[in-house]
The first five atom37 places (N, CA, C, CB, O) and aatype in JSON, in Angstrom:
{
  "aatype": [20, 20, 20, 20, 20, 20, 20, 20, 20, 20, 20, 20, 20, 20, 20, 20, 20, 20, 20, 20, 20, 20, 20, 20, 20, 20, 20, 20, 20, 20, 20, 20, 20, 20, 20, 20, 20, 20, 20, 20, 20, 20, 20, 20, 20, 20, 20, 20, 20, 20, 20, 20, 20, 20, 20, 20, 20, 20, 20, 20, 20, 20, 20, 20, 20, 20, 20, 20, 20, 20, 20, 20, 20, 20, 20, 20, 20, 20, 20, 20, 20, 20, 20, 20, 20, 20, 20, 20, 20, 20, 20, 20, 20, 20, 20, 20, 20, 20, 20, 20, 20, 20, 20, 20, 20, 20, 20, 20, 20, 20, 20, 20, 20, 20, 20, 20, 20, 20, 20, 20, 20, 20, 20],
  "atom_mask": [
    [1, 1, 1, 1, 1],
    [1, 1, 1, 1, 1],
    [1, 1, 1, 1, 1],
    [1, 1, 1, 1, 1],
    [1, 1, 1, 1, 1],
    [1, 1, 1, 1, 1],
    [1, 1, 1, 1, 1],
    [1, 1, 1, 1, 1],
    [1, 1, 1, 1, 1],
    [1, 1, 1, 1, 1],
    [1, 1, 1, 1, 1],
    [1, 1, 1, 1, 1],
    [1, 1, 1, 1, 1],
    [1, 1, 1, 1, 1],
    [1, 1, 1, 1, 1],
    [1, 1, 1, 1, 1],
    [1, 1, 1, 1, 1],
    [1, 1, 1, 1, 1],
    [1, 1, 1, 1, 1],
    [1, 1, 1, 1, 1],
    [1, 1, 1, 1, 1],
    [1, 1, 1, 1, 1],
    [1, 1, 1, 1, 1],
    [1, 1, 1, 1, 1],
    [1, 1, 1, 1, 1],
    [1, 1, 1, 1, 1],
    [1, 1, 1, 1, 1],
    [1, 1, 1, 1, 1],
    [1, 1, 1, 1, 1],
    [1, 1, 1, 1, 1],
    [1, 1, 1, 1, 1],
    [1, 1, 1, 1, 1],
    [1, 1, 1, 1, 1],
    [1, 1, 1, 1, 1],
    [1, 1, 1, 1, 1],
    [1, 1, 1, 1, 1],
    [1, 1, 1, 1, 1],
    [1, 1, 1, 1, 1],
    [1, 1, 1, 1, 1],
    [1, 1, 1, 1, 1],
    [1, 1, 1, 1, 1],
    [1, 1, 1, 1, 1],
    [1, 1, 1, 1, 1],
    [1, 1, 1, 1, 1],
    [1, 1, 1, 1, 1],
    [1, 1, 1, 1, 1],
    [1, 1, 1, 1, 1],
    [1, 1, 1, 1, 1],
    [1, 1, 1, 1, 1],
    [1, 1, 1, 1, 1],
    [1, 1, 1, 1, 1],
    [1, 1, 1, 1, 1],
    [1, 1, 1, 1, 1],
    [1, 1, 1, 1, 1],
    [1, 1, 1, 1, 1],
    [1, 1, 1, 1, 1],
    [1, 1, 1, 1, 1],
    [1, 1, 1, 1, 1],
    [1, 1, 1, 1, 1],
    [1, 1, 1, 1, 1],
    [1, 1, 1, 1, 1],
    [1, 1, 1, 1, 1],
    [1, 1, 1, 1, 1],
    [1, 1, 1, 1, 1],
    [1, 1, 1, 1, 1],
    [1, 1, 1, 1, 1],
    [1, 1, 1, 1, 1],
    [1, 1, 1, 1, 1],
    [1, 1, 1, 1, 1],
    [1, 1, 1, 1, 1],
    [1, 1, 1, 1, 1],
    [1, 1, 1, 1, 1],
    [1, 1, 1, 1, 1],
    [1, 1, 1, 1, 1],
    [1, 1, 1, 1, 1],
    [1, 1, 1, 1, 1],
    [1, 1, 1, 1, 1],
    [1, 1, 1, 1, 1],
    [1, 1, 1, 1, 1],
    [1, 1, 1, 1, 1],
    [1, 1, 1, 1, 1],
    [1, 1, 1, 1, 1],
    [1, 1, 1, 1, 1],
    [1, 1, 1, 1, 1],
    [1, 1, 1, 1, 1],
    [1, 1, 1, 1, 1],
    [1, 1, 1, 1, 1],
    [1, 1, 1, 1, 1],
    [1, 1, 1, 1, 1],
    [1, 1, 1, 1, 1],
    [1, 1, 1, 1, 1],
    [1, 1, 1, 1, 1],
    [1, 1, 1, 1, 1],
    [1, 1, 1, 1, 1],
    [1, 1, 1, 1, 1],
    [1, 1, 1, 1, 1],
    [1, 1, 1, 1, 1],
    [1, 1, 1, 1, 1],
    [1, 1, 1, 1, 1],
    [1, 1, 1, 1, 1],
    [1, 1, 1, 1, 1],
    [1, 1, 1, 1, 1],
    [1, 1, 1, 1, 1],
    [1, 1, 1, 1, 1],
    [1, 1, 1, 1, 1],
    [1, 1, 1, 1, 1],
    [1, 1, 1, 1, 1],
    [1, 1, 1, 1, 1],
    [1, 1, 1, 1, 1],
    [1, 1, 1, 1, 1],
    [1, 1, 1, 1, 1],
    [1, 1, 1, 1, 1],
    [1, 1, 1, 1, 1],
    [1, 1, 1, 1, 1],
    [1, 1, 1, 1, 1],
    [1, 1, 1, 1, 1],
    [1, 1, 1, 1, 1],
    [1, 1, 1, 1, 1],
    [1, 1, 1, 1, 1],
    [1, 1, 1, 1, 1],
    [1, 1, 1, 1, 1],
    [1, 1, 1, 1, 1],
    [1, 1, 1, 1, 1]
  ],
  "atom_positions": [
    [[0.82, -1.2, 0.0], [0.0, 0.0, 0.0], [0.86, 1.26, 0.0], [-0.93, 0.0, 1.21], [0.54, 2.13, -0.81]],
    [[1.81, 1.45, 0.72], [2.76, 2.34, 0.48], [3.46, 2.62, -0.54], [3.41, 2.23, 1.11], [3.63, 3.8, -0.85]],
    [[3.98, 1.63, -1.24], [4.32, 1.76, -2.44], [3.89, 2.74, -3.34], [4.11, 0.81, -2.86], [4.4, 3.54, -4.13]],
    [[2.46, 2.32, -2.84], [1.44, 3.17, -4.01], [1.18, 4.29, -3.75], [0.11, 2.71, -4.27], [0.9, 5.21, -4.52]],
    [[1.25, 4.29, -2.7], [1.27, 6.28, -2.18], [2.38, 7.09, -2.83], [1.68, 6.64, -0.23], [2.49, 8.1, -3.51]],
    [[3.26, 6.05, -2.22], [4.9, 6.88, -3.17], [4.46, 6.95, -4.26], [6.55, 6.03, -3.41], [3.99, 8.06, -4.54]],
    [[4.4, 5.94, -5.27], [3.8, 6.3, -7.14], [2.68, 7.37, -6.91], [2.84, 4.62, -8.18], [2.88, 8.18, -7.82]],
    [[1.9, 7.69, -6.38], [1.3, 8.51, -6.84], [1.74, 9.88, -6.12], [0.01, 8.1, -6.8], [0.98, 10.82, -6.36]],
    [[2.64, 10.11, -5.43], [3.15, 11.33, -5.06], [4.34, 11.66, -6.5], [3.9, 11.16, -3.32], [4.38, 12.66, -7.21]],
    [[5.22, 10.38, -6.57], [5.92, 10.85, -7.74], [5.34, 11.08, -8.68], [6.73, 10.21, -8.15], [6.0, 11.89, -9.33]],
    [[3.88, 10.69, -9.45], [2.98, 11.01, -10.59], [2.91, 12.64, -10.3], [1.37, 10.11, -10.56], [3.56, 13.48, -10.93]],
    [[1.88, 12.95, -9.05], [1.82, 14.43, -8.92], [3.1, 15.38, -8.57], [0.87, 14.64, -7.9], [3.13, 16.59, -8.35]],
    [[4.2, 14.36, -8.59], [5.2, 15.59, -8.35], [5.92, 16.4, -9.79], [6.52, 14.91, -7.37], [6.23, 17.56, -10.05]],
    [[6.0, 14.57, -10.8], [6.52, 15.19, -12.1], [4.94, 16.1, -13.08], [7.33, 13.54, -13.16], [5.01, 16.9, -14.02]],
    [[4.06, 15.71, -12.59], [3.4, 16.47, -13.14], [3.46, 18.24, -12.95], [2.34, 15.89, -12.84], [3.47, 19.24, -13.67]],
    [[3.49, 17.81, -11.26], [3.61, 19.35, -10.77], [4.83, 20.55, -11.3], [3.84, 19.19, -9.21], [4.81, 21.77, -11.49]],
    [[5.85, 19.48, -11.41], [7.16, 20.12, -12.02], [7.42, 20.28, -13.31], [8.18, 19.51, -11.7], [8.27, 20.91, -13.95]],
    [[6.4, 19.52, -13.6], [6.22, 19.77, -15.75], [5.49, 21.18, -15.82], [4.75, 18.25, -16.89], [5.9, 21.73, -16.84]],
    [[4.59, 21.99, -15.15], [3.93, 22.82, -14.97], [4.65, 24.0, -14.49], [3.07, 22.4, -14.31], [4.79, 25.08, -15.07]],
    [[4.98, 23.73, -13.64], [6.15, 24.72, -13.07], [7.02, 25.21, -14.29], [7.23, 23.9, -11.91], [7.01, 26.27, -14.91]],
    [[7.77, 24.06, -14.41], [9.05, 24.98, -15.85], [8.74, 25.11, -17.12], [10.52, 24.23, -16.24], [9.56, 25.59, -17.91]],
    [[7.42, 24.68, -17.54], [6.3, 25.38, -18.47], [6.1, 26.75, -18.3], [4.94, 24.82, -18.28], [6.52, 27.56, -19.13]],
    [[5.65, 27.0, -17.55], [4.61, 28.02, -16.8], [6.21, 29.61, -16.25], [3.52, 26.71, -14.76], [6.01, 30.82, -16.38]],
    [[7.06, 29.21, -15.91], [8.11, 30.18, -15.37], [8.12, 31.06, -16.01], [9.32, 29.87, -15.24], [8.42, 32.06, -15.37]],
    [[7.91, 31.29, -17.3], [8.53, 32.3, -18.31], [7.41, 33.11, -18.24], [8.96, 31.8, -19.87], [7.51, 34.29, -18.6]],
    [[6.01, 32.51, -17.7], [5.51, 33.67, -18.25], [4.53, 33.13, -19.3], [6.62, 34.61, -18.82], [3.36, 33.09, -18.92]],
    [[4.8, 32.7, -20.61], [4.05, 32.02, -21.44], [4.23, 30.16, -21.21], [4.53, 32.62, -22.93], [5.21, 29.5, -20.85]],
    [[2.53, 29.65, -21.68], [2.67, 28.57, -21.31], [2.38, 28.29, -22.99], [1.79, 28.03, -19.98], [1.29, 28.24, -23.55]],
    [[3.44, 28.17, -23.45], [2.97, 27.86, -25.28], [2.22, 26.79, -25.41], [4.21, 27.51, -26.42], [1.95, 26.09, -24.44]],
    [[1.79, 26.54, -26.7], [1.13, 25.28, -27.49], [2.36, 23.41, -26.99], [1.31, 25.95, -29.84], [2.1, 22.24, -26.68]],
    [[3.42, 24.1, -27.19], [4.37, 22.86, -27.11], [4.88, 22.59, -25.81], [5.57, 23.0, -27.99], [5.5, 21.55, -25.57]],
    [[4.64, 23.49, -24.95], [4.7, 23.39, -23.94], [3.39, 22.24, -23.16], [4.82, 24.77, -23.66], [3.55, 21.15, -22.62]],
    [[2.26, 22.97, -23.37], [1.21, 22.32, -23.28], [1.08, 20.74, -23.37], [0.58, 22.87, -24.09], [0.88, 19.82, -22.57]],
    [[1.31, 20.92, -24.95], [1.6, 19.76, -25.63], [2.12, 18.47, -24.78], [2.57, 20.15, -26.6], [1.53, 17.41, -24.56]],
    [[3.53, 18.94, -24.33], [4.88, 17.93, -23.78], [3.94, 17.35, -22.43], [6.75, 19.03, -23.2], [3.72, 16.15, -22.27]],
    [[3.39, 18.52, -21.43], [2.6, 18.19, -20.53], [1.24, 16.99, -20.41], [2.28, 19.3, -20.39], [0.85, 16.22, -19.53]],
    [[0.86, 17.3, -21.63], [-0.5, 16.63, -22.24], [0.15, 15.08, -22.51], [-1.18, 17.53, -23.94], [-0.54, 14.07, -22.37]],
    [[1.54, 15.04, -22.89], [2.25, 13.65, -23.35], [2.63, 12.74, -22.26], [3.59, 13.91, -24.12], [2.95, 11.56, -22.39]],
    [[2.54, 13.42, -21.15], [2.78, 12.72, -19.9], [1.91, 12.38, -19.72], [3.2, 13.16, -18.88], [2.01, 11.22, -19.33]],
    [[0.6, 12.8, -19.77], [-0.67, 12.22, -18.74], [-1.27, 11.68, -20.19], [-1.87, 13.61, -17.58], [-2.32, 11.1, -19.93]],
    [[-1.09, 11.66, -21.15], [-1.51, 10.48, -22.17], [-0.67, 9.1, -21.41], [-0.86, 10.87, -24.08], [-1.41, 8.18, -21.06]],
    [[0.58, 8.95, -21.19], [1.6, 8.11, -21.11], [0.93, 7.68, -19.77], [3.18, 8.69, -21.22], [0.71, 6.49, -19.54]],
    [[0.59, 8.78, -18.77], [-0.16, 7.44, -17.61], [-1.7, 6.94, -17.53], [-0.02, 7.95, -16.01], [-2.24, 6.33, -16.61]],
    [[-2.46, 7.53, -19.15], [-3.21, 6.64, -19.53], [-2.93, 5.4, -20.02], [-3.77, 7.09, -20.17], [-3.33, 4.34, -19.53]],
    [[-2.26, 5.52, -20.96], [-1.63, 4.21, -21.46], [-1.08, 3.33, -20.54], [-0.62, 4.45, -22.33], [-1.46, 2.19, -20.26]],
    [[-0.32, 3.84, -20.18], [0.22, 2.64, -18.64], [-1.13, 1.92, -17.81], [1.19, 3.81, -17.04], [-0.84, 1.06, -16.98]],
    [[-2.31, 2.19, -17.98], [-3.11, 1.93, -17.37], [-4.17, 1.95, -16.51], [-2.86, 1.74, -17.33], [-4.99, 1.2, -15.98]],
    [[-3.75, 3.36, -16.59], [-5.26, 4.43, -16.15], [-6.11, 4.74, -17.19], [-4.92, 6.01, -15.59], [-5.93, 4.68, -18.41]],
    [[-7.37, 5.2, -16.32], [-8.02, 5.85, -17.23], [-8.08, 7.19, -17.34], [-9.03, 5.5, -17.19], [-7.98, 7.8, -16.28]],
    [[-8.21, 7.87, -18.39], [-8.7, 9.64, -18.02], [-8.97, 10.33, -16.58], [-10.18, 9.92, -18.67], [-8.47, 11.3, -16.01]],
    [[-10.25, 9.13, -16.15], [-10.84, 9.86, -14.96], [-9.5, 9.65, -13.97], [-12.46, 9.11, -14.32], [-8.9, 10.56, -13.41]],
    [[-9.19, 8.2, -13.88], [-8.37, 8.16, -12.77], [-7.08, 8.71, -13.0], [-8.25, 6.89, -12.3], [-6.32, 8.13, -12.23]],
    [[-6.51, 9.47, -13.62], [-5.36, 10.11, -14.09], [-5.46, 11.81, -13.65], [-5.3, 9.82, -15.79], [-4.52, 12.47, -13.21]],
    [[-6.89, 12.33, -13.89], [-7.23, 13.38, -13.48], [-7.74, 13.49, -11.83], [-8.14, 13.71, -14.43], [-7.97, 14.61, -11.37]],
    [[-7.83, 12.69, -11.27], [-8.37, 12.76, -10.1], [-6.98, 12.31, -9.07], [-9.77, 11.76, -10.07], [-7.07, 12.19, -7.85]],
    [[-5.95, 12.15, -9.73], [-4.96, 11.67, -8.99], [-3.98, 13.3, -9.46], [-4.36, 9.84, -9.53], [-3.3, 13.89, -8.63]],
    [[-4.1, 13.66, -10.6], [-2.66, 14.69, -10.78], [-4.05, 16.28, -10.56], [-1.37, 14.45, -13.18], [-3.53, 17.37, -10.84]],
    [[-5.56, 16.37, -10.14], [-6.25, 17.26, -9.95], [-6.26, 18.22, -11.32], [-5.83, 17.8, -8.71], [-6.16, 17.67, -12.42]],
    [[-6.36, 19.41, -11.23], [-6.61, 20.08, -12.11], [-5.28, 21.39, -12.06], [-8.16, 20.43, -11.92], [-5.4, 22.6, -11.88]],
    [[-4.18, 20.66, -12.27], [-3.04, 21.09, -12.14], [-2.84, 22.01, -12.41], [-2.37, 20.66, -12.48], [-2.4, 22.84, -11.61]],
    [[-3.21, 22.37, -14.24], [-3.3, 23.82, -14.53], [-3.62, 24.62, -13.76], [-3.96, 24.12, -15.35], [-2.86, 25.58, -13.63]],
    [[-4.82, 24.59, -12.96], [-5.13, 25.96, -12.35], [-4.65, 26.35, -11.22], [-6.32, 26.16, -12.17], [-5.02, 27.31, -10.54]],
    [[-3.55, 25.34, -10.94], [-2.74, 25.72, -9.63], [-1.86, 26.62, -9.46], [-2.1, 24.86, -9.21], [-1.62, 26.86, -10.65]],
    [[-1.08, 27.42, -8.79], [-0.38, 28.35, -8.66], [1.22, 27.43, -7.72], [-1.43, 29.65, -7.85], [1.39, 27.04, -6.56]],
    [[2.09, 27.41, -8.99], [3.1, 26.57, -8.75], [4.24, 27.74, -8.06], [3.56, 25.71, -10.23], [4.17, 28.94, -8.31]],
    [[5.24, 27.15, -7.2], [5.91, 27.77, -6.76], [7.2, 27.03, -7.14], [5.53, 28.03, -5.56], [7.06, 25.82, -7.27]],
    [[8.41, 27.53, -7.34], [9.61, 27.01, -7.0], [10.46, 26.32, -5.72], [10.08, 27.82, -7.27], [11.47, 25.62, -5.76]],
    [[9.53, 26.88, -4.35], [9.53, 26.18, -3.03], [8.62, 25.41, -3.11], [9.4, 26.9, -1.87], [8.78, 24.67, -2.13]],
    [[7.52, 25.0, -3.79], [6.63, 23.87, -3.75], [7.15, 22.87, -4.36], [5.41, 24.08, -4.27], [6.95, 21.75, -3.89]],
    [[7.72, 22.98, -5.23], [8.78, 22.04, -6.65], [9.52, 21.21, -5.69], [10.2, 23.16, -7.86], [9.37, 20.0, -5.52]],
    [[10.56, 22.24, -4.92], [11.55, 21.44, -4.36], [11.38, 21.15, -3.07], [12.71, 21.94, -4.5], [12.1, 20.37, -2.43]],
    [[10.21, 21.91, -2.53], [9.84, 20.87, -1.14], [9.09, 19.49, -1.4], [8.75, 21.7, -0.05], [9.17, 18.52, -0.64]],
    [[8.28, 19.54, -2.71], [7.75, 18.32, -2.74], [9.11, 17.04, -2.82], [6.68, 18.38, -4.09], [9.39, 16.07, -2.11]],
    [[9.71, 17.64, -4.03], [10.65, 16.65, -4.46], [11.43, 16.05, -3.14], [11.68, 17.34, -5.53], [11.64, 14.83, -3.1]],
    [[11.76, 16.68, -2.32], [12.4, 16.4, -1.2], [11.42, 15.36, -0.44], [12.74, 17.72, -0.42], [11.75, 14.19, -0.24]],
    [[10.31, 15.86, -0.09], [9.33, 14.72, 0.5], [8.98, 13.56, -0.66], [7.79, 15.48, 1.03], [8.19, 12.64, -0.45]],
    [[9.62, 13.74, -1.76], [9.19, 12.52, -2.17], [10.36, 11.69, -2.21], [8.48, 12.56, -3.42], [10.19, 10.48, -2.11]],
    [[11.71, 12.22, -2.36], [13.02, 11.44, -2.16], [13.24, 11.06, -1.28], [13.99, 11.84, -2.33], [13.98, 10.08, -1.37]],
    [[12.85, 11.44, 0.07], [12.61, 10.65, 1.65], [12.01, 9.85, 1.85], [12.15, 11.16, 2.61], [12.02, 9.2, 2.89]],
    [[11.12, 9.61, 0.63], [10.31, 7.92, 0.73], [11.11, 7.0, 0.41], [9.06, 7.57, -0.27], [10.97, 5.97, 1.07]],
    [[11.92, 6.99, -0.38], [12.36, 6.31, -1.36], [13.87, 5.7, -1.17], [12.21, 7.16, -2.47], [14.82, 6.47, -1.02]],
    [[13.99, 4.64, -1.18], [15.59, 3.84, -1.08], [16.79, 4.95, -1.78], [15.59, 2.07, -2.23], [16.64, 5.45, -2.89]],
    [[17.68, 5.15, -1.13], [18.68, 6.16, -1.88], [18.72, 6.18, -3.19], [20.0, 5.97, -1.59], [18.49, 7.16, -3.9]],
    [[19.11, 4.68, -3.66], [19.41, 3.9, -5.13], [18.36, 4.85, -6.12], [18.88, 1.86, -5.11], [18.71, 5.52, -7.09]],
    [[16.61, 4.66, -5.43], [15.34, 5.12, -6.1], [15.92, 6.57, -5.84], [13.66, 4.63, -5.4], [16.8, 7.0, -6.59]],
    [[15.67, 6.95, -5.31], [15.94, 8.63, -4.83], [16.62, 8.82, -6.17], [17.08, 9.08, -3.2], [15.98, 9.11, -7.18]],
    [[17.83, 8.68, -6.17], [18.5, 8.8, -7.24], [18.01, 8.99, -8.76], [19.13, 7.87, -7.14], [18.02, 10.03, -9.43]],
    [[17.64, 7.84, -9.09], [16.59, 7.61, -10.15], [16.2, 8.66, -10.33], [15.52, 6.78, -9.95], [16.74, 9.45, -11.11]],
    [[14.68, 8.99, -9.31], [14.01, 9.47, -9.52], [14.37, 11.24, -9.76], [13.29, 8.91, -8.73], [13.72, 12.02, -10.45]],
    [[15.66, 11.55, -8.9], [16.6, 12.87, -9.58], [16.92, 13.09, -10.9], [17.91, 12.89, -9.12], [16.79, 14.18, -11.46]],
    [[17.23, 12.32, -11.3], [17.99, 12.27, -12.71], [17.0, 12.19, -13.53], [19.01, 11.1, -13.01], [17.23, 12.61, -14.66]],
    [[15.71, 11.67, -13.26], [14.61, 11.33, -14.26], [14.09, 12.94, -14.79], [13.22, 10.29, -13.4], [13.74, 13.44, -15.86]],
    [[14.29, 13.51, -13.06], [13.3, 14.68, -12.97], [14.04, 15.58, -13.73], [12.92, 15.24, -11.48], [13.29, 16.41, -14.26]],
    [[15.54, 15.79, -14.06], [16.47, 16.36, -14.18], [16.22, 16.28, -15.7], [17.64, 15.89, -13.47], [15.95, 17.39, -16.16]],
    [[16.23, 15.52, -16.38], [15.94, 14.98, -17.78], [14.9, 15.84, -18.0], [15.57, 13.38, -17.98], [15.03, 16.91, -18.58]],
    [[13.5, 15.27, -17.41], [12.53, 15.53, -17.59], [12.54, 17.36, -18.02], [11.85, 14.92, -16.41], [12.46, 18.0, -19.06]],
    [[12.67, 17.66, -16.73], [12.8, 19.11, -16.6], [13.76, 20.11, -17.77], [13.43, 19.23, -15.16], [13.38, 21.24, -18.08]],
    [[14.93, 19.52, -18.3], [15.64, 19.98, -19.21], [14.68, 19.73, -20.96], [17.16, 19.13, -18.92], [14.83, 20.36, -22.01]],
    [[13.99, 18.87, -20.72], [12.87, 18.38, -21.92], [12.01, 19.67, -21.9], [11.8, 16.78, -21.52], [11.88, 20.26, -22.97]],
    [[11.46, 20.12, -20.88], [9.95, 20.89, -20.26], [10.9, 22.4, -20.97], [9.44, 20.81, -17.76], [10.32, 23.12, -21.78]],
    [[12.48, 22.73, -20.5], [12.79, 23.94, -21.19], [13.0, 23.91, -22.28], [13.63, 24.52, -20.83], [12.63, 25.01, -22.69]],
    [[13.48, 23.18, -23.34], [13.36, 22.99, -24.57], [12.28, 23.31, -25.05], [13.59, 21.98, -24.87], [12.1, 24.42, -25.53]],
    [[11.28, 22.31, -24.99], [10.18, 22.16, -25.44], [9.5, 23.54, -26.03], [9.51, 21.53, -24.42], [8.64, 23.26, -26.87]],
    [[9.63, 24.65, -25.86], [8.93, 25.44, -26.63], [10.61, 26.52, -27.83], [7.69, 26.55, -25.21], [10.69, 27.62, -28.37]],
    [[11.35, 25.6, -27.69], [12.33, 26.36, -28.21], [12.88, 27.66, -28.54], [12.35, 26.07, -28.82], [13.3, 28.08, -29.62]],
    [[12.79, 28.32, -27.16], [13.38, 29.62, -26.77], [14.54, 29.4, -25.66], [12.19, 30.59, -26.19], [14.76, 28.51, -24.83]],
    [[15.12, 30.48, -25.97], [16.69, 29.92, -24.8], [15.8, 31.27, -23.8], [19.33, 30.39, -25.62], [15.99, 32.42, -24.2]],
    [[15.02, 31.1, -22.74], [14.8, 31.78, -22.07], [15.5, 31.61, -20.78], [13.72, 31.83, -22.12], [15.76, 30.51, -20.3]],
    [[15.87, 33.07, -20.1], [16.35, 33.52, -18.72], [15.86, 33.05, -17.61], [16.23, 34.74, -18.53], [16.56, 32.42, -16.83]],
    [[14.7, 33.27, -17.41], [13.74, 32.91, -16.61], [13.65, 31.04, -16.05], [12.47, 33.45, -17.5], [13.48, 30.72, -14.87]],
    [[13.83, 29.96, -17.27], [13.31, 28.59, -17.05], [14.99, 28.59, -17.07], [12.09, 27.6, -18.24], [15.16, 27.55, -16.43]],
    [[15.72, 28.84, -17.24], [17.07, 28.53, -16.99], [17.81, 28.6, -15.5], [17.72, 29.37, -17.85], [18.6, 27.77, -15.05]],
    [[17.22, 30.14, -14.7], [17.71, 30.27, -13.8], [16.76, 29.73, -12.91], [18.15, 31.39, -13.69], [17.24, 29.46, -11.81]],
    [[15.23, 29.43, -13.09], [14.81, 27.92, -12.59], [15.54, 26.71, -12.46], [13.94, 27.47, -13.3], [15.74, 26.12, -11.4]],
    [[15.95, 26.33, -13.67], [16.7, 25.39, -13.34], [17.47, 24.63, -12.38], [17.08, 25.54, -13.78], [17.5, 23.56, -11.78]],
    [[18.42, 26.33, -12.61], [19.66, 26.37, -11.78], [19.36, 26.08, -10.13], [20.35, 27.9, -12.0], [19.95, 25.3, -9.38]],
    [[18.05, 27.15, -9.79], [17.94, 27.3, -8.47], [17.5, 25.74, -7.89], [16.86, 28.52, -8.17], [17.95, 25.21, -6.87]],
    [[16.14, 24.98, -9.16], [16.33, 23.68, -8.26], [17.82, 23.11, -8.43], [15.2, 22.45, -8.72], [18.35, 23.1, -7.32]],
    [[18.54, 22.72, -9.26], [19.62, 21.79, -9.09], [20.52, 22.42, -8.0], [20.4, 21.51, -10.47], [21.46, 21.73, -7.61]],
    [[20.37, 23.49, -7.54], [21.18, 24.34, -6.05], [20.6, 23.46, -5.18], [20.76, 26.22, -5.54], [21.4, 22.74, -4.58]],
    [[19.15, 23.28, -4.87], [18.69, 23.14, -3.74], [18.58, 21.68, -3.68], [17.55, 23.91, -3.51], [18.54, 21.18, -2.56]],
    [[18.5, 20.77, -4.9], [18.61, 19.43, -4.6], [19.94, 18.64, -5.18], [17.36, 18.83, -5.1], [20.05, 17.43, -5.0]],
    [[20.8, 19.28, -5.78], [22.09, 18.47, -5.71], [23.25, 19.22, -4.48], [22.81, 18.47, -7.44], [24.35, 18.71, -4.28]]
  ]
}
């Protein structure tokens, strides 16, 4: 049962953090959107449905993301987790997150020095 708490904190955390470094600049473009929309297709496919995909990551968009929410979550979610996983799940987010600034292909200031500030606070 725990297990599953953890998966679904890490579901709402990379979701939460796909939103976040979308959302930093200011504009949340089409491809931005997009990349976001590709994740929660991907945990339909894995085996949810719509409903239960939305009722687990809420209505994310309309949340008001913080950069201390990002990396306090991430932290409570790497304290669940075996170092080895912890790990993982850094590097995934790290990936992930370098995908989320691309993704609308502008070299912006703003999702960069995001970046920076989480990899300060969690490496």
């Amino acid at each position: 049962m725990e297990d599953i708490r953890t998966l679904e904190k890490v579901i709402r955390l990379v979701a939460k953090t796909g939103l976040f470094f979308a959302k930093v600049d200011g504009e949340y473009s089409d491809r931005e959107r997009a990349f976001l929309q590709a994740y929660i297709d991907q945990l339909v496919n894995a085996g949810g449905t719509p409903e239960e995909v939305q009722a687990l990551i809420g209505n994310i968009e309309e949340q008001n993301i913080t950069l201390d929410n990002v990396v306090a979550d991430t932290r409570e979610v790497l304290q669940c987790l075996p170092d080895n996983d912890a790990r993982i799940v850094k590097i995934t987010l790290y990936s992930y997150i370098s995908d989320i600034v691309a993704a609308d292909g502008d070299d912006c200031p703003a999702e960069k020095a995001a970046f920076e500030a989480w990899c300060e606070a969690l490496y």
